[in-house]
MIBA-693106 format. One record per residue: x, y, z of N, C-alpha, C in turn; residue in three letters. Coordinates in pm, whole numbers, plus 50000, padded with zeros to 5 digits. Layout:
! MIBA-693106
XYZXYZXYZALA/...
! end
This chain:
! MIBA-693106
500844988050000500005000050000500875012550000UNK/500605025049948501245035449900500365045749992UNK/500345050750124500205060250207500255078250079UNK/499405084550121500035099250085499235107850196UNK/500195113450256499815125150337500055138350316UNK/498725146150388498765159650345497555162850347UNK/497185177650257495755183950278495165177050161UNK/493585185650205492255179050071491885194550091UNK/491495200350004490925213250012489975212849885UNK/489095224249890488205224049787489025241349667UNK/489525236049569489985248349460488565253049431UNK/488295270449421487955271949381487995280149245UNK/487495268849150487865271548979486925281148884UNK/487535295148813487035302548702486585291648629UNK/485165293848590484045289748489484945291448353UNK/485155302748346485555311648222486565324148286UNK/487495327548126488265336248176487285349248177UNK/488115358848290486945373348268486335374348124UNK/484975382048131484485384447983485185403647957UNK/485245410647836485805416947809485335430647910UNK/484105427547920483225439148047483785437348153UNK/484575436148215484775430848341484445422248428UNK/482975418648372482255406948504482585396148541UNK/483045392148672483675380848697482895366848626UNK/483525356348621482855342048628482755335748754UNK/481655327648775481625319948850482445313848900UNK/483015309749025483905296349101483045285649053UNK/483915277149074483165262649093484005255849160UNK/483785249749235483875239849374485035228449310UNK/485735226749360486355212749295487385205549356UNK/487635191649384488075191149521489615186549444UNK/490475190049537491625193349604492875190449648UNK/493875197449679495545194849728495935188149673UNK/497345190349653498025184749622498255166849650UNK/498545166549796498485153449855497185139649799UNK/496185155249861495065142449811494355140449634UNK/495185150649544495015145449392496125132949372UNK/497245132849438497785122849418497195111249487UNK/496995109749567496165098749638495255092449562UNK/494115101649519493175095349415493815094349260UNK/494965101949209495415095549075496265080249094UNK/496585077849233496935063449268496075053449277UNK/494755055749331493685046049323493245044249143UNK/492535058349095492745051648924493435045648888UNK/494675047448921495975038948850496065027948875UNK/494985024349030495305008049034495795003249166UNK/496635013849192497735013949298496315008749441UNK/497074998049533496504998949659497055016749743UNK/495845021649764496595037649841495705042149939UNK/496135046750027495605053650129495785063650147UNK/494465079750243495075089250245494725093550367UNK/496025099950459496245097350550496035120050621UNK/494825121350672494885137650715493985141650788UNK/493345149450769492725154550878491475161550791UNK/490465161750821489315166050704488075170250763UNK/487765178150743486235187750765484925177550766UNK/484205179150886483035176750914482065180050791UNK/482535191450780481315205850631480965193850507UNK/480325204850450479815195550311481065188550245UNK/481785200050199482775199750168484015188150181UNK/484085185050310484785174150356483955161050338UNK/482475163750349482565153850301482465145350142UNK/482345155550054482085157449937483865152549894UNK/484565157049957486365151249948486455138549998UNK/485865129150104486245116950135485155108950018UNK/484425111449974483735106449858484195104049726UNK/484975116149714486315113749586487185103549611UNK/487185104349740488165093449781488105079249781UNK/486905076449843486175063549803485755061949717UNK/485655071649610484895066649440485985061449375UNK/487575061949399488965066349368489545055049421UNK/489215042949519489375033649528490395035449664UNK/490675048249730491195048749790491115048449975UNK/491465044550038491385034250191491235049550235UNK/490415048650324490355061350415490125066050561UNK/490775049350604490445044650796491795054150810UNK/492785061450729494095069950806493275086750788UNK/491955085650770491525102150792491155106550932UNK/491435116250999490865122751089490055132151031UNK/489035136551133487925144051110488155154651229UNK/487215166551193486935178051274486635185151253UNK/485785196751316484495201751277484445216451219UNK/486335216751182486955233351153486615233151000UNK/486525243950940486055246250807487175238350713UNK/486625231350560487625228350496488435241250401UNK/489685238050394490755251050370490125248850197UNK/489805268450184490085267150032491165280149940UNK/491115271049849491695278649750491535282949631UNK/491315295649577491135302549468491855302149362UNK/491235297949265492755293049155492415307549027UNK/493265308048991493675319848904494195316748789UNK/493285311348671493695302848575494435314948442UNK/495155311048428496355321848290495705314748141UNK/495505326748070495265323647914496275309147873UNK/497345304347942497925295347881497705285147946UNK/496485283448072496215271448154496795269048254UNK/497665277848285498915275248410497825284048503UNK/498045276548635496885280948824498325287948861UNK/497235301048937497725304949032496665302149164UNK/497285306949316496375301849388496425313849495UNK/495075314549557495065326149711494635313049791UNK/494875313049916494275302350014493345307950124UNK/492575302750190492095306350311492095296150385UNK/493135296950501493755287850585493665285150714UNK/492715297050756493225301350883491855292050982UNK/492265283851045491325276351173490615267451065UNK/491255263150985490845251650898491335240150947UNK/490685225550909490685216350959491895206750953UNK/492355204350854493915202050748494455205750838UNK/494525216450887496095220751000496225215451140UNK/494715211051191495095206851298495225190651269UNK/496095182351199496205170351188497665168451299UNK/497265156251366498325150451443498605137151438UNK/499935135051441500655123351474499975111651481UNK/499745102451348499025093451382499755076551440UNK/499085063051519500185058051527500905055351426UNK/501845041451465502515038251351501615028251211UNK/501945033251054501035031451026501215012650965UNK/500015007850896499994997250877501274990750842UNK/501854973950873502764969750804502584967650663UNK/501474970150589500984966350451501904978950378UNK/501894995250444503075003750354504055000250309UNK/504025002150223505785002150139505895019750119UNK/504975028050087505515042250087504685052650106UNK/505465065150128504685075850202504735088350125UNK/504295093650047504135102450000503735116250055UNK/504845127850069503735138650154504275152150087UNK/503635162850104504495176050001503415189450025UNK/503705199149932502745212349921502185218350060UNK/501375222050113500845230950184500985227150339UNK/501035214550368500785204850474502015206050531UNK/503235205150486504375206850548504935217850559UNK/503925233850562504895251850551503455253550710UNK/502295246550701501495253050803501035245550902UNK/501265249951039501615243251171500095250151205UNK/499775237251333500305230951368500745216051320UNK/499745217351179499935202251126501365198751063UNK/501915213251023503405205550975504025198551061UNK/504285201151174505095195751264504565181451291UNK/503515177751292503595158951282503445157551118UNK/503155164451010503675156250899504975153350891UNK/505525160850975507385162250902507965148751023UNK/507415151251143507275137351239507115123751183UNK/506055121651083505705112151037506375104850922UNK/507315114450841507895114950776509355111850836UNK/510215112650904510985112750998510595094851063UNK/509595092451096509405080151188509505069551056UNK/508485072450930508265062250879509435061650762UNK/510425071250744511635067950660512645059750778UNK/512845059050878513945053250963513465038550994UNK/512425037650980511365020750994511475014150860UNK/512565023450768512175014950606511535015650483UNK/510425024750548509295025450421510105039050318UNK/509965033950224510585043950094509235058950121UNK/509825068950081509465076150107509455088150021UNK/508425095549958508855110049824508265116149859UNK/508995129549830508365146449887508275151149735UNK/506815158649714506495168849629506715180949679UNK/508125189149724507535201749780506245215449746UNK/506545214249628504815222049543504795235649639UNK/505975242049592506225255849683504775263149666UNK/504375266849775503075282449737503655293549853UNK/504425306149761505285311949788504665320749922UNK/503045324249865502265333749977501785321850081UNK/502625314250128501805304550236503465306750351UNK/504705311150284505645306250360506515320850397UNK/505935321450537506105333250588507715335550605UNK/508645328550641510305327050652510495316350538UNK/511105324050387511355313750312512955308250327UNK/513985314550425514915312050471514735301150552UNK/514135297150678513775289250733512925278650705UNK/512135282150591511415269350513512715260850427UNK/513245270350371514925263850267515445252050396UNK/515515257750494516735251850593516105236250604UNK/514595238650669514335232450697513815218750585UNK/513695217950469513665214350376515255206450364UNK/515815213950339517205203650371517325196250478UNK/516405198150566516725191950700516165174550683UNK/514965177350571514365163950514514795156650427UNK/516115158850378516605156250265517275137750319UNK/517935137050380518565122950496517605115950488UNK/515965122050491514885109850495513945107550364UNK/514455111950268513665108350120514555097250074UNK/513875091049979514095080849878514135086349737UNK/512965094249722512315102549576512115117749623UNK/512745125449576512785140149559512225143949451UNK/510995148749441509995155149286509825166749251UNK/510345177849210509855192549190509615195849053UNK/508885204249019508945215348924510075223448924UNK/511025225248842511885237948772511505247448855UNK/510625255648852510275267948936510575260949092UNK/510205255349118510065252849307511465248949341UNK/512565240349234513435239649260514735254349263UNK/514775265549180515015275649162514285281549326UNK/513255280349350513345290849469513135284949581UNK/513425269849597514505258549683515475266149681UNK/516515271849623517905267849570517685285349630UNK/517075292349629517015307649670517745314249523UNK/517595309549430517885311349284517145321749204UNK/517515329049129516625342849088515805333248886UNK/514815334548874514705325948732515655327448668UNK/516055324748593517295324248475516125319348315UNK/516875326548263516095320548093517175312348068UNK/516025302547970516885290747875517705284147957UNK/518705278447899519785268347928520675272648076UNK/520865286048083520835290548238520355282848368UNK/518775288348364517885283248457518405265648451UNK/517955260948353518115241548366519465239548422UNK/520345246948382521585243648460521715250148595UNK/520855255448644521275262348814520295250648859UNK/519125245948787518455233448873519155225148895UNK/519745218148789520285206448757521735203948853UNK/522335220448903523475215448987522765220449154UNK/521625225149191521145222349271520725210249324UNK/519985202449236519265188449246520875180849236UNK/521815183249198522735175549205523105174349416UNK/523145185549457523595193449559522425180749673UNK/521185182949637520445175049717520405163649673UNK/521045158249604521145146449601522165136049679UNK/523235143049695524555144749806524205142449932UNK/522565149749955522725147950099521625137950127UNK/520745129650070520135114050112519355113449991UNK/518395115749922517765110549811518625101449724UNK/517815091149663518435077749552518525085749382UNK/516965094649397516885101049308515945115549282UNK/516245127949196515525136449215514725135849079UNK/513745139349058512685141848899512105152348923UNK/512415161448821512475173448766511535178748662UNK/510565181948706509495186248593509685199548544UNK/509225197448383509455207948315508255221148241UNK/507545214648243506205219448212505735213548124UNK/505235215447947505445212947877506245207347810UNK/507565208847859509065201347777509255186947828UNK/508605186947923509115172547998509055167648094UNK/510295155448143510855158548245512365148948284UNK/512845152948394514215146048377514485139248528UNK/515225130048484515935118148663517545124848667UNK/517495125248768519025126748818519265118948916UNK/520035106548910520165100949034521875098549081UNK/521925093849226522795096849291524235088349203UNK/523895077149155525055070249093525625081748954UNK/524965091948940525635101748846524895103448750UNK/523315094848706523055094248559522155105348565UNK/521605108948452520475119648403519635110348289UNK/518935109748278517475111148147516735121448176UNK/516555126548019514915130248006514195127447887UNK/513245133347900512145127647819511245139047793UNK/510315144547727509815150847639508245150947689UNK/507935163047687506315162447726505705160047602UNK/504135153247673503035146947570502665158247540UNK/502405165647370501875172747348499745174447380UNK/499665181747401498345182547385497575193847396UNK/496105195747418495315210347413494725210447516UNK/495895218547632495605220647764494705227347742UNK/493555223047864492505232747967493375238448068UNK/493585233048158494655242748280495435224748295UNK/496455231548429497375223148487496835222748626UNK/496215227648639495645221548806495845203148840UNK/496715202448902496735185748936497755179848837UNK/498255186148763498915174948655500615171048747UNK/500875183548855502255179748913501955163548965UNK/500415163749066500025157149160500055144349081UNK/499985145648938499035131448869500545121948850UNK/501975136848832503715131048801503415120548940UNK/503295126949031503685120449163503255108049155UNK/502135106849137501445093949157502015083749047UNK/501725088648906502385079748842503815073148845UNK/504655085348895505865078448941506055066549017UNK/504825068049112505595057749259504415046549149UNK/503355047749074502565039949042503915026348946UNK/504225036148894505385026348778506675021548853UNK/507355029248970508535023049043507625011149088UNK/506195009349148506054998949184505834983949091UNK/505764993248939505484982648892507204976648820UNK/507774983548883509514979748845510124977248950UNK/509054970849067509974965149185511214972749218UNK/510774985649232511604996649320511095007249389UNK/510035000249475509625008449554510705007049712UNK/512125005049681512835009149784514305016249757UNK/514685022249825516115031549791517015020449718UNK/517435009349806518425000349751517664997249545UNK/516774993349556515994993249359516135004749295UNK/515955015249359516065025649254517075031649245UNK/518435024849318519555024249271520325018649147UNK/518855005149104519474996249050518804999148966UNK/518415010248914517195010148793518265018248658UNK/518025012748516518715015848436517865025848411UNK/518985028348305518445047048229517005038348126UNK/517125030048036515765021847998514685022448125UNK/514895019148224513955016248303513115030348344UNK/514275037748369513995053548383513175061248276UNK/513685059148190513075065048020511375060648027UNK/511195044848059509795041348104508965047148181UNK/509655050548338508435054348407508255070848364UNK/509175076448302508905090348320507955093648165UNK/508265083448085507025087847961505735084248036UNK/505785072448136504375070348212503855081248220UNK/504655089348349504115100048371504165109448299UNK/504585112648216504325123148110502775121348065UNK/502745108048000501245105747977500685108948068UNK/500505105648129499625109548278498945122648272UNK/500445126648300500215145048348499235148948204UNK/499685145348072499385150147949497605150147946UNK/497045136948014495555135448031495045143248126UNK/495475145248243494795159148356495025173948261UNK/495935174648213495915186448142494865190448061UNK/494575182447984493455180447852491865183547915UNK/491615184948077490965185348106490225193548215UNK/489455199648250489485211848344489705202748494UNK/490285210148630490605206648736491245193948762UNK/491795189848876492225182148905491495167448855UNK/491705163148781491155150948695492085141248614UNK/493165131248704494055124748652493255111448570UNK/494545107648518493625095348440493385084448483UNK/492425073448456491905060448473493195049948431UNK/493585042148486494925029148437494655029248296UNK/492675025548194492395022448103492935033348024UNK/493515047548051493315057247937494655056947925UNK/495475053747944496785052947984497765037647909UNK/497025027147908497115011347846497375017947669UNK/496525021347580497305021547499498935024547445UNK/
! end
C-alpha cells in the first residue's frame, strides 16, 4: 500500500476567463491538494493507496472523502473535525497555468496530528505542498515522515512551493534540507526547485543548469533520486550514481494544469512499483531504459489531467494504449 499525506481542500475554479466587460465568472467547487490529487490519481491507476489527514466535518469534507472512496482509495488513516475545509482560489492564465490565494486560517487540514505507527501493509509515504509550511499540522507531517523513513518505508516529497503560504522562506529552505537524509524520491517543478535553491529565474539553458546543479547538491545529501518537471518540455531523473534522462512532454490542448504535478507524483511511485523499486536500495538499481519508462508514464499521465478542466488524473484504462 502507498500512504500519501497531506491536505484535501476544495479549489475554487474560474468557469471562464473574465468576459471583456469586466464581470467576473463563477467559482466552481472542485476538490483538492496536492496530497490528496495524488492519492486519488493512485487509486485510478490501480495502485492499493491510502490517504492519511485530517478533514472537515462541512459539506465539503465530506464531498472530498467521497472522491476518495469513488477513487478506490482506503480512508480508515483520515481524521475528522468540525473546523472549516481550507480553500483555494485558483487563478487560471490564458495559457492554463493556476495560480492560487488560500484561506487557511482555523481550517481543519492544519490541525492534523501524529498518527500511530502506520499499517505493516506500507511500502511508501508520499507527503508535500501546503501540509508541510502550516503548523500546527506541519510539525507531525514532518514527524511522520521522519518516523516512517527510519522504519524502512521508501518515502517522496512533492515540495509544490506556494510562495504566499511561507512566511520565513529562509527557514522553510533550511528546513527542507533538514528532510533531505529521509527521502528516497525528491519531485519538483523547475520553478520550486530555483526558489529551493534561493535562485533568481534564469532564461533558457541558464535556469536548467542552476536546477540541475542544485538537484545535484540534494542529492549528496540522502535522496536515491531527484525528477524534475518541466512543464510542457518534459521531464528529467538525476540520480545519485551520476546518471540523468529526460524525456519530452506529451503534446496536447491544455485546459489548465491544476493537478497534473500531483498526477507526476502518483504515476511515478505507480510505475517504480510496477519495476519493483519501491525501495532506495531498487532505485539504485534502475537503468536509464527503466527510467526512460516510468517518466514517459508520467508524462502521459500529466498530458491527460491537462486536457481537462481541474484536478482530473487519468483512469489505468486511458493510459494502456
Amino acid at each position: 500500500m502507498i500512504v500519501v499525506a497531506g491536505e484535501a481542500l476544495i479549489d475554487l475554479v474560474p468557469s471562464q476567463q473574465p468576459s471583456p466587460d469586466g464581470s467576473l465568472p463563477a467559482l466552481l467547487p472542485r476538490r483538492g491538494g496536492g496530497p490528496y490529487n495524488t492519492a486519488v490519481a493512485l487509486g485510478r491507476l490501480g495502485s492499493p493507496a491510502a490517504f492519511c489527514s485530517r478533514v472537515s466535518t462541512d459539506t465539503f469534507g465530506a464531498a472530498l472523502l467521497r472522491g476518495l472512496r469513488d477513487g478506490g482509495v482506503d480512508t480508515s488513516l483520515v481524521q475528522r473535525g468540525p473546523e472549516p475545509t481550507t480553500l483555494a482560489v485558483a487563478d487560471i492564465s490564458p495559457d492554463g497555468s493556476a495560480g492560487y490565494g488560500f484561506y487557511v486560517e482555523g481550517t481543519a487540514d492544519r490541525l492534523f496530528t501524529l498518527p500511530p505507527a502506520l499499517p505493516e501493509a506500507v511500502r511508501a509515504l508520499s507527503l508535500g505542498t501546503c501540509s508541510l509550511v502550516l503548523e500546527p499540522g506541519a510539525g507531525a507531517y514532518e514527524a511522520l515522515l521522519r518516523r516512517e523513513s527510519r522504519r524502512g518505508v521508501f518515502t517522496a516529497l512533492d515540495p509544490n512551493i506556494r510562495p504566499g503560504l511561507i512566511a520565513d522562506p529562509d527557514a522553510y529552505r533550511a528546513r527542507f534540507r533538514s528532510w533531505l537524509p529521509e527521502l528516497a524520491l525528491l519531485k519538483l517543478s523547475e520553478e520550486d526547485a530555483l526558489w529551493l535553491a534561493g535562485a533568481a529565474p534564469q532564461p533558457g539553458g541558464a535556469g536548467r543548469a542552476a536546477v540541475c546543479a542544485a538537484a545535484r547538491e540534494w542529492l549528496a545529501a540522502g535522496p536515491a533520486a531527484v525528477v524534475l518537471t518541466h512543464g510542457g518540455d518534459g521531464l528529467t531523473v538525476l540520480t545519485r550514481g551520476g546518471g540523468e534522462v529526460a524525456v519530452p512532454g506529451e503534446h496536447v490542448a491544455v485546459v489548465d494544469t491544476i493537478g497534473a504535478g500531483d498526477t507526476v507524483n502518483a504515476a511515478l511511485l505507480h510505475r517504480l512499483d510496477a519495476h519493483g523499486a519501491l525501495s532506495y536500495a531498487a532505485v539504485d538499481r534502475l537503468t536509464d531504459d527503466d527510467w526512460e519508462d516510468i517518466l514517459r508514464f508520467a508524462a502521459r499521465a500529466a498530458a491527460v489531467t491537462c486536457s481537462r478542466a481541474g484536478a482530473e488524473p487519468p483512469f489505468a484504462a486511458e493510459l494502456a494504449a
